[in-house]
C-alpha positions as CSV (number, residue, x, y, z in Angstrom):
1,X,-10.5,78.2,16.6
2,X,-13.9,79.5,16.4
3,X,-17.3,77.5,18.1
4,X,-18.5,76.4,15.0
5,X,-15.8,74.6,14.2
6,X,-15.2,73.3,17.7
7,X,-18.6,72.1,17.4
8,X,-18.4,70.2,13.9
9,X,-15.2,68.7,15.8
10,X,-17.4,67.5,18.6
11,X,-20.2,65.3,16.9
12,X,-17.7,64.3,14.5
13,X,-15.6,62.8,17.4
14,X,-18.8,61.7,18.6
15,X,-19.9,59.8,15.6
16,X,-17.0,58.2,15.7
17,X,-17.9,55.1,17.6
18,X,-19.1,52.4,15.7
19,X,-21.8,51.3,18.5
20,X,-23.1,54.7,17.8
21,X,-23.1,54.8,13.9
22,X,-25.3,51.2,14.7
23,X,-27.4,53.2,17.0
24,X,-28.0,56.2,14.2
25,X,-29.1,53.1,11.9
26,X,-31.6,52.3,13.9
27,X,-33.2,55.6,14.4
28,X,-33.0,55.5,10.4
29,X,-37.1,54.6,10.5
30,X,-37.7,57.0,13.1
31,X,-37.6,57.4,17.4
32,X,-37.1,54.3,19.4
33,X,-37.4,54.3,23.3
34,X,-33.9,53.0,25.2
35,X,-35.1,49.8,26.0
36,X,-35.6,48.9,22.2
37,X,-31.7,49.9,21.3
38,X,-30.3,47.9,24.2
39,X,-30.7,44.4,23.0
40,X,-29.9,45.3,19.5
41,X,-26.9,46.4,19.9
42,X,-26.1,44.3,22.5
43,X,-24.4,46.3,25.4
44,X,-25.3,46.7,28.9
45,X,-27.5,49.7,29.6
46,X,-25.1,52.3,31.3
47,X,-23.2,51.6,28.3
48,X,-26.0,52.3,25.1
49,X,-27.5,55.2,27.8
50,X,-23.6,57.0,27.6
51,X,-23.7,56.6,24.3
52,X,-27.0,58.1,23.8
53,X,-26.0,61.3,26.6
54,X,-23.1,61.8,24.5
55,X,-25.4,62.2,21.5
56,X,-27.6,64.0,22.7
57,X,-24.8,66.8,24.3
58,X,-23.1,66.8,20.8
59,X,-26.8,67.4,18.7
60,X,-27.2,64.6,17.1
61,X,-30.2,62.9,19.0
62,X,-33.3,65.0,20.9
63,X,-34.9,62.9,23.4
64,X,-38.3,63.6,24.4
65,X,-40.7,61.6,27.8
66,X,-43.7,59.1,27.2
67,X,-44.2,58.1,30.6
68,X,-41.6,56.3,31.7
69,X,-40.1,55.7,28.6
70,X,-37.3,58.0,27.0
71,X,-37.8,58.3,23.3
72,X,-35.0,59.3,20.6
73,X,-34.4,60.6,17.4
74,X,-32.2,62.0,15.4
75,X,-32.2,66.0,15.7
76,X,-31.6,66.7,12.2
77,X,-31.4,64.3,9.0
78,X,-28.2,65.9,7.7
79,X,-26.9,63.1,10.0
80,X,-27.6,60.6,7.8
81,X,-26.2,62.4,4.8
82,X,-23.0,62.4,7.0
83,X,-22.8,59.2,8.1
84,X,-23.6,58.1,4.4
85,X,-21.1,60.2,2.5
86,X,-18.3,59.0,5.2
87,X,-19.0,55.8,4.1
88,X,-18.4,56.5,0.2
89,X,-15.2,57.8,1.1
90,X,-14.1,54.4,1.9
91,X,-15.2,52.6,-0.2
């Protein structure tokens, strides 16, 4: 199997979470630091910060500093096209 499709493997598997398909929502209107993601979607820390790492390794989201406050974003907004033709498909 070649790396690009081991890749489109990877952030598929990694979109595969609903907590982060809530989290992609979000970002929808643009970056959002950490601490504005954690009580929406309602986990602990550790847990929305894995999901975000695990984002971020796969593509999806680039983080960038503003003091001590971690910004994100989504890398590219074919994401959204993806996350929204996935959900035609089951419909």
């Amino acid at each position: 199997m070649d790396t690009a499709m081991k890749q489109k493997a990877r952030v598929l598997k990694v979109l595969g979470d609903p907590n982060r398909l809530r989290i992609i929502d979000l970002l929808r209107d643009g970056e959002l630091c950490q601490c504005e993601i954690i009580p929406v979607i309602g986990q602990s820390q550790p847990n929305v910060s894995r999901h975000l790492r695990l984002m971020e390794k796969a593509g999806i989201l680039t983080k960038r500093k503003d003091g001590t406050r971690t910004l994100y974003k989504v890398s590219h907004e074919g994401v959204f096209t993806i996350v929204d033709l996935v959900a035609l498909v089951g419909s």
